[in-house]
BAKESE-721538 format. One record per atom (N, C-alpha, C, CB): residue number from 0; x, y, z. Coordinates in nm, 4 decimals. Glycine has a CB too. Layout:
<recs>
+------+----------+----------+----------+
| resi |       px |       py |       pz |
+------+----------+----------+----------+
|  NUM |        X |        Y |        Z |
...
+------+----------+----------+----------+
</recs>
This chain:
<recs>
+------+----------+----------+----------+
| resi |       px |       py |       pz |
+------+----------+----------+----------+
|    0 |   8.2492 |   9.9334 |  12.4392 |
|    0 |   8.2740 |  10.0754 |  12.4395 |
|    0 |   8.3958 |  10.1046 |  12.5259 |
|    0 |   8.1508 |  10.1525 |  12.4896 |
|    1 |   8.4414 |  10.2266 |  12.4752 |
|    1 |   8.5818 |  10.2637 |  12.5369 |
|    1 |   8.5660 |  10.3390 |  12.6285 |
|    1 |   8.6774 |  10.3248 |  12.4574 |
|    2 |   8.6162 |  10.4289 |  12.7130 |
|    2 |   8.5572 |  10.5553 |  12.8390 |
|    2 |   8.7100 |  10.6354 |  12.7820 |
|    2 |   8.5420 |  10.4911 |  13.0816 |
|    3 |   8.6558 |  10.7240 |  12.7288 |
|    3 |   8.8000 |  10.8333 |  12.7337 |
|    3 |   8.7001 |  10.9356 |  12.8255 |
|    3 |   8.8803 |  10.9200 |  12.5372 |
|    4 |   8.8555 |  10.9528 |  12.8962 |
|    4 |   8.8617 |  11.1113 |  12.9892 |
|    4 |   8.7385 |  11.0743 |  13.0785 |
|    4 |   8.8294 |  11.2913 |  12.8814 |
|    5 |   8.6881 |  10.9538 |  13.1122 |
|    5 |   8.5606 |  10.9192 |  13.1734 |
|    5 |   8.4591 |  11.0538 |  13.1501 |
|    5 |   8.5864 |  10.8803 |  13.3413 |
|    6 |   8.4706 |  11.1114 |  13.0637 |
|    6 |   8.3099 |  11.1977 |  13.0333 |
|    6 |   8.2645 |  11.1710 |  12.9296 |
|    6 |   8.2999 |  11.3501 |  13.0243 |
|    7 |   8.3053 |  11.0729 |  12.8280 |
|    7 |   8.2046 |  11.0549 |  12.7259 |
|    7 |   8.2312 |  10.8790 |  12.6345 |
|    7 |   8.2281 |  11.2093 |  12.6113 |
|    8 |   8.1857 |  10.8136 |  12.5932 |
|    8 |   8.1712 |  10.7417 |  12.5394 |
|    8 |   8.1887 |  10.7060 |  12.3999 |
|    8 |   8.1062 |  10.7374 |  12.5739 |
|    9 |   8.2863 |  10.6519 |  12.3947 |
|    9 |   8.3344 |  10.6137 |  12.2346 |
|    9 |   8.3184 |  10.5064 |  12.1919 |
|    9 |   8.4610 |  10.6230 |  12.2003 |
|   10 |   8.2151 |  10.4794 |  12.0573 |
|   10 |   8.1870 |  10.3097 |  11.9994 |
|   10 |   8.3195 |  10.2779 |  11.9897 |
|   10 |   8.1005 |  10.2769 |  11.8355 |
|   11 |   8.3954 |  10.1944 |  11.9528 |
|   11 |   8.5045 |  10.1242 |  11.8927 |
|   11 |   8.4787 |  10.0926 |  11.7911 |
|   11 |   8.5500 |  10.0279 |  11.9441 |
|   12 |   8.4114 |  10.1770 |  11.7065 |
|   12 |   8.3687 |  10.1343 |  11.5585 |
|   12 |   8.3964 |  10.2808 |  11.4809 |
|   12 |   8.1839 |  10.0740 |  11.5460 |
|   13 |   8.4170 |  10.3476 |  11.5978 |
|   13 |   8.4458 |  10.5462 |  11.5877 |
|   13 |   8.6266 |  10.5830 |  11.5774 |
|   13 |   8.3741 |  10.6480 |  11.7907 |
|   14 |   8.6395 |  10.4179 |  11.6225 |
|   14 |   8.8313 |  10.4800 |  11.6924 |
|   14 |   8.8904 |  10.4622 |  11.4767 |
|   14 |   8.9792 |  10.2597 |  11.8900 |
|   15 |   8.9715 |  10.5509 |  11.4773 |
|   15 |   9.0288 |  10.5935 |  11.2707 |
|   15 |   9.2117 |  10.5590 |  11.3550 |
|   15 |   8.9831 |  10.8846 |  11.1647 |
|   16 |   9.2280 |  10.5975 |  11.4551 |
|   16 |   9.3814 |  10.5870 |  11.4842 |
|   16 |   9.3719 |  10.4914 |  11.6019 |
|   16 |   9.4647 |  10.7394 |  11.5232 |
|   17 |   9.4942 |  10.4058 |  11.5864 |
|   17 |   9.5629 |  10.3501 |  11.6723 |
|   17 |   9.7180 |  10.3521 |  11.7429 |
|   17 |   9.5421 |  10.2680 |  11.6317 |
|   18 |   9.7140 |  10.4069 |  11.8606 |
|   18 |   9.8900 |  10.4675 |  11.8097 |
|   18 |   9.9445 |  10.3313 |  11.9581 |
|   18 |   9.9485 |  10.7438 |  11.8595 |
|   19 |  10.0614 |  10.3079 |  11.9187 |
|   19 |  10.1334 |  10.2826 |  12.0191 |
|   19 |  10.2684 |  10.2944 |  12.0797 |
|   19 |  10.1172 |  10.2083 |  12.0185 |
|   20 |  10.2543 |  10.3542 |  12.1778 |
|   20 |  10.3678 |  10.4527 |  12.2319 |
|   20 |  10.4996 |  10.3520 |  12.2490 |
|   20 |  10.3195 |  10.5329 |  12.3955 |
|   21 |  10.6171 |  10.3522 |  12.2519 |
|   21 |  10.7277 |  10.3281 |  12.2803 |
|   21 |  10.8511 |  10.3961 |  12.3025 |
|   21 |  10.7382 |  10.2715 |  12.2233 |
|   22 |  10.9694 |  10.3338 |  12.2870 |
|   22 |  11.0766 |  10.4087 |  12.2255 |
|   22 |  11.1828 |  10.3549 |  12.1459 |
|   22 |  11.1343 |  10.4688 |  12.3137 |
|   23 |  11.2175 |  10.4274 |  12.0646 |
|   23 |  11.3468 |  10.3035 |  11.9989 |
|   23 |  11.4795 |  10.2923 |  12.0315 |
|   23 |  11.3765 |  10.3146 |  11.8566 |
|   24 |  11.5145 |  10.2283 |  11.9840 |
|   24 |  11.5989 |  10.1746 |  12.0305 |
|   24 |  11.6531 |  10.0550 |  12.0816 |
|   24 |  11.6012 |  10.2192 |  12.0711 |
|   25 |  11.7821 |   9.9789 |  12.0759 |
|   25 |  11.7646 |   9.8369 |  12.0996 |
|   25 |  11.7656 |   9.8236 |  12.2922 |
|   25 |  11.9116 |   9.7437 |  12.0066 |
|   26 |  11.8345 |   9.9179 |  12.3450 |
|   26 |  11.8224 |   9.9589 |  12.4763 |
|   26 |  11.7338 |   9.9498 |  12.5479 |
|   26 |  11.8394 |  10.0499 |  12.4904 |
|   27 |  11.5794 |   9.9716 |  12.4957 |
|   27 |  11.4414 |  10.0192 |  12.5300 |
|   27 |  11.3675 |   9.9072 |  12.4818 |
|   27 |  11.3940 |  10.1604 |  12.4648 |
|   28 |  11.4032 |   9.7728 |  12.3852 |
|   28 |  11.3317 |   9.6915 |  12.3373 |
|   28 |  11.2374 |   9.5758 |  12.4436 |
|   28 |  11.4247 |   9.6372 |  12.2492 |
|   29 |  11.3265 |   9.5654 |  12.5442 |
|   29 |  11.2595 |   9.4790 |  12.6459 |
|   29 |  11.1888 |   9.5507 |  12.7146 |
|   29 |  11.3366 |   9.4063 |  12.7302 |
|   30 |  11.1494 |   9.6732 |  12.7765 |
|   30 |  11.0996 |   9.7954 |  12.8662 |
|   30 |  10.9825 |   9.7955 |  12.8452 |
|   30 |  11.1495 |   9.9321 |  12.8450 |
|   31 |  10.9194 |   9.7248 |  12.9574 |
|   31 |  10.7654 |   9.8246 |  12.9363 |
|   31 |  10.7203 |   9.9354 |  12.9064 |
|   31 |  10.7060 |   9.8427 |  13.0137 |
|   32 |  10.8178 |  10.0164 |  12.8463 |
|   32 |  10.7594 |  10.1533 |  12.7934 |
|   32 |  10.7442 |  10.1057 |  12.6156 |
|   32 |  10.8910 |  10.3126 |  12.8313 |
|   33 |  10.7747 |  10.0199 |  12.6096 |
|   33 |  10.7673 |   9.9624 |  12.4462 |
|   33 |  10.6477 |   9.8694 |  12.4536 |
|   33 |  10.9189 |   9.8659 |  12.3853 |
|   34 |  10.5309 |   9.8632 |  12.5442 |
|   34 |  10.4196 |   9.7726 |  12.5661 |
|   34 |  10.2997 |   9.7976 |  12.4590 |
|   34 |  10.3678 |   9.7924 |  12.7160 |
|   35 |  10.2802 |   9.9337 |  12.4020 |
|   35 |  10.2229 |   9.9936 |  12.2963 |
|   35 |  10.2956 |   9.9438 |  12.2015 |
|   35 |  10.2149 |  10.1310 |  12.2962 |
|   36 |  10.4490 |   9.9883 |  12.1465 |
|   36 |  10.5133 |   9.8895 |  11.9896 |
|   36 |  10.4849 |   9.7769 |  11.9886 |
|   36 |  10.6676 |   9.8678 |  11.9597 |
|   37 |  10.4698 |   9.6953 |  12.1065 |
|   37 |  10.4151 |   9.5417 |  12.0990 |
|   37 |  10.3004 |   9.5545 |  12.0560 |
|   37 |  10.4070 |   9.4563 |  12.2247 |
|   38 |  10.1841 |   9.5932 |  12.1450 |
|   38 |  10.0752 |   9.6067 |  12.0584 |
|   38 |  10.0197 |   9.6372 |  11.8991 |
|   38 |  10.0405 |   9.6709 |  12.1102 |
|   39 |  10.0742 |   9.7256 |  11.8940 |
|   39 |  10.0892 |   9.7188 |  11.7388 |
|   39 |  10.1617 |   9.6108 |  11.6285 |
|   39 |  10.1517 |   9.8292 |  11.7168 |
|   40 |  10.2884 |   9.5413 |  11.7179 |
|   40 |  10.3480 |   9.4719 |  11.5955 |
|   40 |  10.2621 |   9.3478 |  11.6527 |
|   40 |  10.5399 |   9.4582 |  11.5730 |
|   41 |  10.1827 |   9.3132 |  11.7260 |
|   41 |  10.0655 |   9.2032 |  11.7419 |
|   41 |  10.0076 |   9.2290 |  11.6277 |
|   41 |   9.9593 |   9.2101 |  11.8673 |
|   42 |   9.8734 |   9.3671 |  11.6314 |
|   42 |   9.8035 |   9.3518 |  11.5230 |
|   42 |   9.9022 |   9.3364 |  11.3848 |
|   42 |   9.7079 |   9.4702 |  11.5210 |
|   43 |   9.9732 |   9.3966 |  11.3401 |
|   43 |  10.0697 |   9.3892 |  11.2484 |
|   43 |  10.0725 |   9.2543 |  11.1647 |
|   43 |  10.1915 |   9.4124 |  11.3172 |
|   44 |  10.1069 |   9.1456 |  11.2766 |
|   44 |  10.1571 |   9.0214 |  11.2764 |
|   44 |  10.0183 |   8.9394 |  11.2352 |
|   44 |  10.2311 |   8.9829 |  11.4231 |
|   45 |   9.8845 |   8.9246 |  11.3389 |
|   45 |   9.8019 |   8.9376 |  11.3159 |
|   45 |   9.7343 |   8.9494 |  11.1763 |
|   45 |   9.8004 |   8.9969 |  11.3789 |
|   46 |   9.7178 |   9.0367 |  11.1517 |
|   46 |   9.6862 |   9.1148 |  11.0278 |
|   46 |   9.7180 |   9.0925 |  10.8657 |
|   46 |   9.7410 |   9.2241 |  11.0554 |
|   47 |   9.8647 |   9.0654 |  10.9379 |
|   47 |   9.9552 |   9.0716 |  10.7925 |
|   47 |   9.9949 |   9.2046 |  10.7536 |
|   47 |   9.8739 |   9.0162 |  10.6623 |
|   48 |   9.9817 |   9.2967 |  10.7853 |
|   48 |  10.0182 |   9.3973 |  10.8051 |
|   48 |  10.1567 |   9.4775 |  10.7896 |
|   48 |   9.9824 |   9.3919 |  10.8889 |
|   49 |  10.2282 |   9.5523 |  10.6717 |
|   49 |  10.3330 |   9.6437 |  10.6928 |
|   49 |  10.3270 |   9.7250 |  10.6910 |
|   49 |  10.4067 |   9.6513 |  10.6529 |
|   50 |  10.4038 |   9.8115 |  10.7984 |
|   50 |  10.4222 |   9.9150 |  10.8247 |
|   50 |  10.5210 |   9.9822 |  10.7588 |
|   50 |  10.4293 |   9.9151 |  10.9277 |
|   51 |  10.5180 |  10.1213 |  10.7530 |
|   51 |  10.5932 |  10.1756 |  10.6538 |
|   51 |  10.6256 |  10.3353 |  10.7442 |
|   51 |  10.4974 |  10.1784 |  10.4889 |
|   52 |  10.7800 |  10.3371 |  10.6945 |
|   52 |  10.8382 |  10.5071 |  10.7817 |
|   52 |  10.7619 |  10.6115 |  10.6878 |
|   52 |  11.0586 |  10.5542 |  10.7709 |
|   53 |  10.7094 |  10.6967 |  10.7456 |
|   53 |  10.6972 |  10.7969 |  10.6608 |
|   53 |  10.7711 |  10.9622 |  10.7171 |
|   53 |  10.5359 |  10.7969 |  10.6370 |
|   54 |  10.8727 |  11.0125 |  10.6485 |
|   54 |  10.9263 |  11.1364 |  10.7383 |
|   54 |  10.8121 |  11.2616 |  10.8060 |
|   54 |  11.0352 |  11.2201 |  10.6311 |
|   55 |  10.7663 |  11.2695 |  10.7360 |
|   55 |  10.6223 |  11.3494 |  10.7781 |
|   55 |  10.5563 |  11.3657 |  10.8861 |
|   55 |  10.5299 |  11.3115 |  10.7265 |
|   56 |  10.5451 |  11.1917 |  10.9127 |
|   56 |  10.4596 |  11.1283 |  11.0157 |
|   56 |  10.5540 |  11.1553 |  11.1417 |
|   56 |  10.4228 |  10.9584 |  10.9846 |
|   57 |  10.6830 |  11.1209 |  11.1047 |
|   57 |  10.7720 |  11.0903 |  11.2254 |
|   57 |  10.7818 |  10.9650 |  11.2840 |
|   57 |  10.7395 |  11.1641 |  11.3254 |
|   58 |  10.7694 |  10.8707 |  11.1748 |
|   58 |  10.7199 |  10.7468 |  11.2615 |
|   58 |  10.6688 |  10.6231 |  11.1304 |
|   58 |  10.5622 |  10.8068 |  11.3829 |
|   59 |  10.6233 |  10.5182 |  11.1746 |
|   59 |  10.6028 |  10.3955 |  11.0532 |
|   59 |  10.4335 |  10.3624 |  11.0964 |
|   59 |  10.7369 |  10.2189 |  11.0781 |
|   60 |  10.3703 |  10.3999 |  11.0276 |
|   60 |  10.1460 |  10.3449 |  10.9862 |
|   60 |  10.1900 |  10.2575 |  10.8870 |
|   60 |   9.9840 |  10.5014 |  10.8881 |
|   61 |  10.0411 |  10.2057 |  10.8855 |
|   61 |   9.9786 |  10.1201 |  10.7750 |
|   61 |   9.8231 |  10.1763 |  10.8013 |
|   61 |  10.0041 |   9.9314 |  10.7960 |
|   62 |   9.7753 |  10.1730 |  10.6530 |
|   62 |   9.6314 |  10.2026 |  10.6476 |
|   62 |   9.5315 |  10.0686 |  10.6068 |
|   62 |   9.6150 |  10.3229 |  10.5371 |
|   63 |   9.4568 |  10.0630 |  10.6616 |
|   63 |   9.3557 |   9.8950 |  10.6294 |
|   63 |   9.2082 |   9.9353 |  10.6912 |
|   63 |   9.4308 |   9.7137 |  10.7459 |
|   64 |   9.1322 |   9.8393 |  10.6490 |
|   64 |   9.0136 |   9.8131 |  10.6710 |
|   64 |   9.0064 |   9.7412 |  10.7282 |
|   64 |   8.9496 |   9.7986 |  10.6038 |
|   65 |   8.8705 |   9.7037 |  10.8526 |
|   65 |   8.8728 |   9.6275 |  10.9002 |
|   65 |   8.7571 |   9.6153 |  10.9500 |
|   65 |   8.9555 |   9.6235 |  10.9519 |
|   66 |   8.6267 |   9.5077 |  10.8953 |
|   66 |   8.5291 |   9.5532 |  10.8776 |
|   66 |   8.4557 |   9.6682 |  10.8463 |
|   66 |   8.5097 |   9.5271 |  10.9305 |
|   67 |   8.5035 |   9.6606 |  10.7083 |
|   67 |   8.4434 |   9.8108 |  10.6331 |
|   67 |   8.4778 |   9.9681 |  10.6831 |
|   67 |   8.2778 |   9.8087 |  10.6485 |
|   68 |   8.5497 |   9.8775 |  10.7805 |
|   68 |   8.5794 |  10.0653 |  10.8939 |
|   68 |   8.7686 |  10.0532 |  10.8749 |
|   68 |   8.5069 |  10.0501 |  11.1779 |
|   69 |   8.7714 |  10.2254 |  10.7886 |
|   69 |   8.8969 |  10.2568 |  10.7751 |
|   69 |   8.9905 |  10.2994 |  10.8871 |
|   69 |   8.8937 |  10.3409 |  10.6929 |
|   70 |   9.1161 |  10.2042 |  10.9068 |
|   70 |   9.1604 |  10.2669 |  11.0297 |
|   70 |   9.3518 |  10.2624 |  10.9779 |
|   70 |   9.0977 |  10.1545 |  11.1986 |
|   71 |   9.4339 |  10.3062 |  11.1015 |
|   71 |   9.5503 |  10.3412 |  11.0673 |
|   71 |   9.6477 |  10.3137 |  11.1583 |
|   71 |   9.5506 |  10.4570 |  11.0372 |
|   72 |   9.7184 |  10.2363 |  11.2197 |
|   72 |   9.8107 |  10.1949 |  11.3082 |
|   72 |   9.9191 |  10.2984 |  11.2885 |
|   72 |   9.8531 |  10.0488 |  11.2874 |
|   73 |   9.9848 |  10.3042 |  11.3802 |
|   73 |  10.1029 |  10.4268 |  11.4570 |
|   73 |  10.2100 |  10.3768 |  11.4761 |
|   73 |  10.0761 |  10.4888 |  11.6012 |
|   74 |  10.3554 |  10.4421 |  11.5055 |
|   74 |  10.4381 |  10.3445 |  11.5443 |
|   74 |  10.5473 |  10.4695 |  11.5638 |
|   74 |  10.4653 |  10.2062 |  11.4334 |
|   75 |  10.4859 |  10.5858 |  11.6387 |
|   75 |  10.6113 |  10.7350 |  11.7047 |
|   75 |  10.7470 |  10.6955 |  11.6563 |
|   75 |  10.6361 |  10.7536 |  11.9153 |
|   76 |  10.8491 |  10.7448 |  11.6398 |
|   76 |  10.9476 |  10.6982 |  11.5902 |
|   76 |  11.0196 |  10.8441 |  11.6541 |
|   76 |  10.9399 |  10.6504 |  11.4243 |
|   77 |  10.9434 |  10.8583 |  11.7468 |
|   77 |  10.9943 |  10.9942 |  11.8770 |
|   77 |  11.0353 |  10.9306 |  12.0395 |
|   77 |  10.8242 |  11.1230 |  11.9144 |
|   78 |  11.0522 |  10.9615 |  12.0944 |
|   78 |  11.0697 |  10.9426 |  12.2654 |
|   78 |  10.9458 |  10.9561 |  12.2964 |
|   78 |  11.1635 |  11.0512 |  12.3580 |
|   79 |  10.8934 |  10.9008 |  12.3905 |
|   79 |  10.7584 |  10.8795 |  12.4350 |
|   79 |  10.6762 |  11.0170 |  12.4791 |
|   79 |  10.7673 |  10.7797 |  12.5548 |
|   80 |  10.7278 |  11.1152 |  12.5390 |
|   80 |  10.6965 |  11.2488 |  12.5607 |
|   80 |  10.7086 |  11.3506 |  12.4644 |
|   80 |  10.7601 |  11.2857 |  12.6531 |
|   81 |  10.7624 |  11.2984 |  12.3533 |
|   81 |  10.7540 |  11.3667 |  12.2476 |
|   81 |  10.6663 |  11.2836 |  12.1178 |
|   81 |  10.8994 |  11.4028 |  12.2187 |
|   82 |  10.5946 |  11.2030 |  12.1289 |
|   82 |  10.5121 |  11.1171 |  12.0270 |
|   82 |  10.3772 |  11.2606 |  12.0112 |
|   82 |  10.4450 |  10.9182 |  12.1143 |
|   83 |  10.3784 |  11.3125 |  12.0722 |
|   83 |  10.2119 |  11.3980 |  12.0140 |
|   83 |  10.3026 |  11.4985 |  11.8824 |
|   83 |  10.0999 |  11.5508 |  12.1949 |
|   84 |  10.3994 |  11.5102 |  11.8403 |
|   84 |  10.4684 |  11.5391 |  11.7098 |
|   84 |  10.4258 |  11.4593 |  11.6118 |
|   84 |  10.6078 |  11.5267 |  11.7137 |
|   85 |  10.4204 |  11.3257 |  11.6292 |
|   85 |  10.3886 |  11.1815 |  11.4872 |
|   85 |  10.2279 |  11.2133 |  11.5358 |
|   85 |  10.4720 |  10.9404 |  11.5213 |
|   86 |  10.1846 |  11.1758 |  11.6395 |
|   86 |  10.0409 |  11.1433 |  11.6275 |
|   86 |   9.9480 |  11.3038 |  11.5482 |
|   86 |   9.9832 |  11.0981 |  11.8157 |
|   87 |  10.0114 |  11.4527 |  11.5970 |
|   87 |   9.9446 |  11.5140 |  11.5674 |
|   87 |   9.9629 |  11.5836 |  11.3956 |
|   87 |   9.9460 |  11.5812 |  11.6771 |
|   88 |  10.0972 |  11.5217 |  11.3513 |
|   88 |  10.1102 |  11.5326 |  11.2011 |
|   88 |  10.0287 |  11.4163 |  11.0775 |
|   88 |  10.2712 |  11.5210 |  11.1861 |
|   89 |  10.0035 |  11.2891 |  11.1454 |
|   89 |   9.8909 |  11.2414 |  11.1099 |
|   89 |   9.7937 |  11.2350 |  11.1171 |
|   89 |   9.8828 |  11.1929 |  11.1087 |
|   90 |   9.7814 |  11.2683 |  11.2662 |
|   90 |   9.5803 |  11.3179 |  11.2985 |
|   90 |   9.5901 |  11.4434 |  11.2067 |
|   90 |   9.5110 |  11.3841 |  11.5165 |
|   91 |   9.6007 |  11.5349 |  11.1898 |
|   91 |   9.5997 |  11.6565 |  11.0564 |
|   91 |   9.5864 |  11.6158 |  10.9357 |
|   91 |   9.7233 |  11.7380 |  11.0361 |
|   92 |   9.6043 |  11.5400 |  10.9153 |
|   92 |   9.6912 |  11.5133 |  10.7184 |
|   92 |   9.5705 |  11.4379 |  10.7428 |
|   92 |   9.8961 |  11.4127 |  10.6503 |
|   93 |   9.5516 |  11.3336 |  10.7926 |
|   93 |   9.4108 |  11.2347 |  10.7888 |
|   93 |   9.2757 |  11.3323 |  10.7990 |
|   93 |   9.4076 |  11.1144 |  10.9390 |
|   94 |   9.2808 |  11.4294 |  10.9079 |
|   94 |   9.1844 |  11.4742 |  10.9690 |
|   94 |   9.0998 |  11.3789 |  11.0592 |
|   94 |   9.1180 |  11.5307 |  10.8794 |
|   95 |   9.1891 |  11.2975 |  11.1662 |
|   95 |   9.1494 |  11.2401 |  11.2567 |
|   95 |   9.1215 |  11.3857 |  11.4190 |
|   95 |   9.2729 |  11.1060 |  11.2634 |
|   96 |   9.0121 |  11.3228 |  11.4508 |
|   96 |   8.9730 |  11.4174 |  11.5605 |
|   96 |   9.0714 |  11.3312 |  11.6917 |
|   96 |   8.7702 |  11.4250 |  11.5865 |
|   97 |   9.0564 |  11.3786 |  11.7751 |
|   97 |   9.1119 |  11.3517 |  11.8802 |
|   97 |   9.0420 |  11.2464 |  11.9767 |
|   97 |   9.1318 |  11.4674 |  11.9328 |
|   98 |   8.8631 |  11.2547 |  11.9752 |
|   98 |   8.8275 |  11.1636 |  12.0599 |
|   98 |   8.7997 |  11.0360 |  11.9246 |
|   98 |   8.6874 |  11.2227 |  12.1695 |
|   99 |   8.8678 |  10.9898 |  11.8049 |
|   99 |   8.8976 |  10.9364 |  11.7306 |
|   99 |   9.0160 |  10.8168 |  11.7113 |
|   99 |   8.8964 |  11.0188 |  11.6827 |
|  100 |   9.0711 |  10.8873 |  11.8442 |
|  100 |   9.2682 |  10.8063 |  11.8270 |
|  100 |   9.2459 |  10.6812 |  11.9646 |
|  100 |   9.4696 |  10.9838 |  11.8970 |
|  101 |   9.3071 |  10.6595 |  11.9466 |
|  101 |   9.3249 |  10.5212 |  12.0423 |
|  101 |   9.4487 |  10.5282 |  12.1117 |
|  101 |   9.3279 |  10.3771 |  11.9589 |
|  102 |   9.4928 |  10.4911 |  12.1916 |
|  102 |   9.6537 |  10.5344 |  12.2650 |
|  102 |   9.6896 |  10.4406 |  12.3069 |
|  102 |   9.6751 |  10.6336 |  12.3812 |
|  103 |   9.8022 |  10.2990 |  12.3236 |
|  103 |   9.8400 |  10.2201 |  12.3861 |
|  103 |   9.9836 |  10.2424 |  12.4550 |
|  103 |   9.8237 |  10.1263 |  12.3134 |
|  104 |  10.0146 |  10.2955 |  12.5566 |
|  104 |  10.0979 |  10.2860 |  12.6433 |
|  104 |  10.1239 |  10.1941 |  12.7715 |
|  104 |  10.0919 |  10.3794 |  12.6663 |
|  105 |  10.1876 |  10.2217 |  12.8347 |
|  105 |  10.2483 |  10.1575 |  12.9705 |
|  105 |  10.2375 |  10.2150 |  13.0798 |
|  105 |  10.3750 |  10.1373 |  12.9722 |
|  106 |  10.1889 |  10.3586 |  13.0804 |
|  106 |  10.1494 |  10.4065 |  13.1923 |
|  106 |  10.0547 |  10.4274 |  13.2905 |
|  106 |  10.1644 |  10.4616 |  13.1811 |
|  107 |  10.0398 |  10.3613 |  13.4110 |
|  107 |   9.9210 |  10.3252 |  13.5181 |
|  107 |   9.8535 |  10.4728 |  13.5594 |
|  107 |   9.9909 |  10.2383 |  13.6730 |
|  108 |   9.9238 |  10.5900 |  13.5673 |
|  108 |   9.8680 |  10.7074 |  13.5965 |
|  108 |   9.9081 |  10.8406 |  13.5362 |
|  108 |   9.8785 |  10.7148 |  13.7164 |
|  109 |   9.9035 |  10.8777 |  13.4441 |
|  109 |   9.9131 |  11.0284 |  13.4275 |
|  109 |   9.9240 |  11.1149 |  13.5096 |
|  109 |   9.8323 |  11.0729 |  13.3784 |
+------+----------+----------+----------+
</recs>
């Protein structure tokens, strides 16, 4: 189990989004603020997995199963403070809830 916002409890069988934060650019490719795009191009790689831009999104998903449970990898194609633009034009269009998404970043404290 996951702890979001430490007040409630999420199976990992509940998480529909996976996003991981970065930034682009070839500038930003080594930066731990790109520790989330790694994560994702793991599962990706992993997986077998392509990702695809979509303008909409703001950004490059793939949709898959994975044990019977439908889920959707992320990939902001925004500046890191501006990624809730991609995540919240696909959480909509999907109708992913919010304690639903998964978040992989680089940051130790908010």
């Amino acid at each position: 189990m996951t702890n979001v916002n430490n007040t409630q409890n999420i199976p990992l069988d509940k998480i529909k989004l996976i996003v991981g934060l970065g930034n682009y650019g070839h500038e930003y490719e080594d930066t731990r603020h790109n520790a989330g795009f790694w994560f994702i191009d793991y599962l990706t790689e992993k997986y077998k997995l392509n990702l695809k831009f979509d303008n909409k999104f703001f950004g490059e998903y793939v949709k898959f199963k994975s044990h019977n449970h439908d889920m959707i990898l992320l990939k902001p194609h925004t500046y890191m403070n501006l990624s809730g633009k991609s995540v919240g034009a696909l959480a909509t269009f999907y109708k992913i809830l919010p304690h639903e998404i998964l978040v992989i970043h680089d940051e130790l404290d908010f």
